[in-house]
N, C-alpha and C positions, 0 to 999 in steps of 0.2 A: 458526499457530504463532508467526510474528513476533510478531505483537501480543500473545500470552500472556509472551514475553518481555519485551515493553517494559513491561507492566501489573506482572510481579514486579519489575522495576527499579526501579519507582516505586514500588511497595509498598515495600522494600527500603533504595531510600534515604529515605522519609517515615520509617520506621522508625527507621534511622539519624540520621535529624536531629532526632527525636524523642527518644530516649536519649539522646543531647547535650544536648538542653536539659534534661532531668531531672538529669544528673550532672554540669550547670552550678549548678541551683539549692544546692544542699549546700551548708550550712552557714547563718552570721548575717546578715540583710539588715536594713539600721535601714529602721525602718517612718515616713514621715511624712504622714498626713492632714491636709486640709485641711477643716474642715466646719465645727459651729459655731467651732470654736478648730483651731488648728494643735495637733496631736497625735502625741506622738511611740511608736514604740515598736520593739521586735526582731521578726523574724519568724525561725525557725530551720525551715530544710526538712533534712530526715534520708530516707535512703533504705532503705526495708528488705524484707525477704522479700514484703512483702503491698505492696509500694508506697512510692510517694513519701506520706511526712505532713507535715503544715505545723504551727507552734505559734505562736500571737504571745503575746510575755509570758511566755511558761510554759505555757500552756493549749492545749489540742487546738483548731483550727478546721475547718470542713467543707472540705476543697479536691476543687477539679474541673480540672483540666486535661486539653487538646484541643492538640497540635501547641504553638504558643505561644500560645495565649490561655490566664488561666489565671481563676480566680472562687474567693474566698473567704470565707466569713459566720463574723464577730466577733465576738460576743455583749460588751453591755457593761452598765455600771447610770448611768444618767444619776442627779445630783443629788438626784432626789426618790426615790429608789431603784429606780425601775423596771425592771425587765431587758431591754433591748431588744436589735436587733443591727443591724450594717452589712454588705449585700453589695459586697465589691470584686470587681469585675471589671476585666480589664487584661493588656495586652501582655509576652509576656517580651523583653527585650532583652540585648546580650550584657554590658550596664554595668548596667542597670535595668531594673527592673519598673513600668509606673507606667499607672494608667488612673481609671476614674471609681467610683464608690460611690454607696449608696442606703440612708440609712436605713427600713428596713422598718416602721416604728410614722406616718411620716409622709409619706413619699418625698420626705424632702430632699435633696439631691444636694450631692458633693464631687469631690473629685481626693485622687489619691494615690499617692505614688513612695516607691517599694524600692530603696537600693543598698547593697553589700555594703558589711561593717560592715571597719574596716581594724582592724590587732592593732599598735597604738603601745604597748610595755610596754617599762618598763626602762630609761627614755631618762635622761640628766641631769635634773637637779631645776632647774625654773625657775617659783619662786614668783611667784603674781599678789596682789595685793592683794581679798581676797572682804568685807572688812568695809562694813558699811552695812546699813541697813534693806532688808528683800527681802519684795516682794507677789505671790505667787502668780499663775500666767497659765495652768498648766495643770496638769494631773493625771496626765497619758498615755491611753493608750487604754482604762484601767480594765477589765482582761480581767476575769469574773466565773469562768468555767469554768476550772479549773485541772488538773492532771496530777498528782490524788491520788493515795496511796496507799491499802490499803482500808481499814485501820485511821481517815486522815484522811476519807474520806468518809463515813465512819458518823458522826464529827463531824459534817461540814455538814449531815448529812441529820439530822441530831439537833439543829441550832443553833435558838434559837431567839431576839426581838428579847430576851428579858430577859438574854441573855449577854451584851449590850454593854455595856461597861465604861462608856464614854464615858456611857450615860444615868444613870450614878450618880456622877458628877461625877469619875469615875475615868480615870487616862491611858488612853488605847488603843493608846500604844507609838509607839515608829519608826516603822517601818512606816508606819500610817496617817496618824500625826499628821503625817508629813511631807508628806502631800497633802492635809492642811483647808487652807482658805482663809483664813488668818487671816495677817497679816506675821510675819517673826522680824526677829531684828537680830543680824547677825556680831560680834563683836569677836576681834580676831586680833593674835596673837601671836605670838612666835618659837618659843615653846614649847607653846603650848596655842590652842587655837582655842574661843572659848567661843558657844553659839547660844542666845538668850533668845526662847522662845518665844510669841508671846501666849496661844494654847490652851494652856490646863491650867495656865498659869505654869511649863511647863517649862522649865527650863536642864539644857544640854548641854555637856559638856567633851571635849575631842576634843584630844589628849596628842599633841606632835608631837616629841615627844626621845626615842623611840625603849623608852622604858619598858615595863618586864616586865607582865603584868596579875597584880594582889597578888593573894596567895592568900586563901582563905576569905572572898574580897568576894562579899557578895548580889548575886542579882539585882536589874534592875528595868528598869521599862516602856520605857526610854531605851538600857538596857545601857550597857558600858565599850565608851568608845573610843577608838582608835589611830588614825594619820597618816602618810602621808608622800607628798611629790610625785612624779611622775611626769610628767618634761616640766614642764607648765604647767595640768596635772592630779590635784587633789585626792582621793587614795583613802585613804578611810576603811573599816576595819575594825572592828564594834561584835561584840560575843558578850553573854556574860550576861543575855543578854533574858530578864523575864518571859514566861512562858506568854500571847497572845493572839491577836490574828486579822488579818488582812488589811484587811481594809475590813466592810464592814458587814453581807456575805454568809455570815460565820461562819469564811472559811477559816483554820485553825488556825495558829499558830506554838508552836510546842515549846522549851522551855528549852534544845536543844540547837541553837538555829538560830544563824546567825551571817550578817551581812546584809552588803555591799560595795557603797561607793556610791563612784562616777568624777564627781567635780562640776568642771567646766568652766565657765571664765567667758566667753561672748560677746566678739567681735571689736569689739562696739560699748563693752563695759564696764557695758553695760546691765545686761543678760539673764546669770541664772545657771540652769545646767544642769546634771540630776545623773539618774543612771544608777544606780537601784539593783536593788541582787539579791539575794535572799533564799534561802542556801542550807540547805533542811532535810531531809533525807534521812527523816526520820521525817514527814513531810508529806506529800510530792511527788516524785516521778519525778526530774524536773526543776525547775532552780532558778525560782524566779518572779520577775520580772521587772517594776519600775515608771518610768516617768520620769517626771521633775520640773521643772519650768520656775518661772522668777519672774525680776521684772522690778523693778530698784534702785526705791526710792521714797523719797528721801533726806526727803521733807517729812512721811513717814508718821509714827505715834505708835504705840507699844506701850500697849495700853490694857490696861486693869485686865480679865481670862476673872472672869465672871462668872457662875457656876456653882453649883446649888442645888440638891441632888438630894431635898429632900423632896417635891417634886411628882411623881417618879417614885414611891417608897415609898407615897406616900397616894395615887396612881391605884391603886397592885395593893391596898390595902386597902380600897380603896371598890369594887373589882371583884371584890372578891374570892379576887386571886390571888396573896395576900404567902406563903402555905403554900406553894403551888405556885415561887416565885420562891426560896423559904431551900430548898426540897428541891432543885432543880437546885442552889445553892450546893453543900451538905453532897455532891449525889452528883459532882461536879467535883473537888471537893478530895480527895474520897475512893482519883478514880483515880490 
């Protein structure tokens, strides 16, 4: 009889300290990997009827947790576009989460630590200087799976490579363009913030006097954007975006999306960091989620995007698939 009692005690309190750490995780934890590059991103844990779920970026991930150990696989698209994933496994603590990783395509091994995200909004405006050439250092954890809606996943599963804008020498928007690897260069002003980008030859205007968005303005690939500080944190507001996609997997953005990005300058003055979010309701459940990394390269050159899309048009005519490539047009436009 004793001993059945000490056995529910311990059952009782495992349990106990067990629902503590589940109703400790709740809520945003900034994700940081260490692996081929330092990688950043959100992880959001939500607790509901069927359980604790975990999202990083936006996107569903598989999670297991065991008392405090906890294990989670990331699915991502490396470069050449392949879709691979990474197991984290790792410790919960009562400040951080943080233990080792495996990418599963080669079993290279990393580290990686979770601490909860803190809410600085609203503070005094303390402008940094962001102008200068800026070179790409990272992308984020590039989540591939996302938290469609079903309407957007009949897109993805309908996407196909000839809907990339980009191989027709066409922008493929915010969103993505802001993670090619190619430099931009700030120029900054009291009033406006303007970003010249080498991909596409895009230029960006980014309005920081507090201005209405004018009526009956088009969209387009870049959208209209607004400004203002926060702290010594740059939040920009864009909307009027063209209809495109995420990266190169198909995921949709809708004319009614409107993206928010937190860009932070480094302690060193180096390194710029930007936090963007992608809110589309006609998409996604949930908002998606990218970060941005780049590193000042005052000696860099904006060089001339050199871009030719007849080699795309005369590949599907010598394959045979330019019928095929105008009918996806015409049934796109149609919707």
């Amino acid at each position: 009889m004793k001993r059945n009692i000490v056995s529910t005690l311990f059952f009782l309190l495992g349990f106990s300290g067990v629902s503590h750490c589940l109703a400790q995780l709740n809520g945003d934890w900034m994700l940081t990997i260490d692996h081929d590059a330092e990688r950043l991103g959100v992880i959001s844990f939500e607790q509901t009827d069927e359980g604790i779920k975990a999202f990083v970026d936006g996107g569903p991930v598989d999670l297991k947790i065991d008392a405090e150990k906890i294990e989670m696989v990331v699915d991502y698209r490396d470069s050449g576009g392949r879709l691979l994933s990474r197991k984290l496994t790792g410790i919960i603590g009562e400040e951080s989460i943080n233990g080792t990783l495996i990418a599963n395509h080669d079993d290279s091994v990393g580290t990686w630590v979770a601490t909860r995200m803190a809410q600085n909004r609203n503070v005094q405006a303390r402008p940094v200087d962001i102008s200068g050439i800026w070179s790409r250092i990272s992308a984020g954890m590039e989540k591939v799976d996302l938290d469609y809606t079903t309407s957007a996943q009949a897109l993805v599963d309908n996407y196909n490579y000839l809907d990339d804008p980009g191989l027709r020498c066409v922008s493929p928007g915010l969103v993505r363009l802001s993670g090619w690897p190619y430099p931009m260069e700030i120029i900054q002003g009291e009033k406006q913030i303007t970003i010249l980008y080498e991909s596409f030859r895009e230029v960006r205007r980014i309005y920081m006097d507090g201005r209405e968005i004018p009526e009956n303005l088009p969209a387009s690939a870049m959208g209209y954007s607004r400004a203002h500080w926060e702290g010594s944190t740059l939040v920009v507001e864009t909307s009027l975006l063209k209809p495109n996609f995420v990266d190169q997997a198909g995921q949709p953005i809708s004319d009614q999306a409107k993206v928010v990005e937190r860009i932070v300058m480094g302690k060193n003055g180096r390194n710029l960091r930007s936090l963007l979010t992608l809110y589309d309701p006609q998409n996604y459940e949930r908002p998606v989620i990218r970060y941005r990394q780049w590193r000042k390269t005052p000696d860099a050159t904006i060089s001339e995007y050199d871009c030719d899309s007849y080699p795309f048009y005369r590949g599907l005519q010598l394959e045979g698939r330019l019928t095929e490539f105008l009918d996806r047009v015409r049934e796109q436009q149609a919707q």
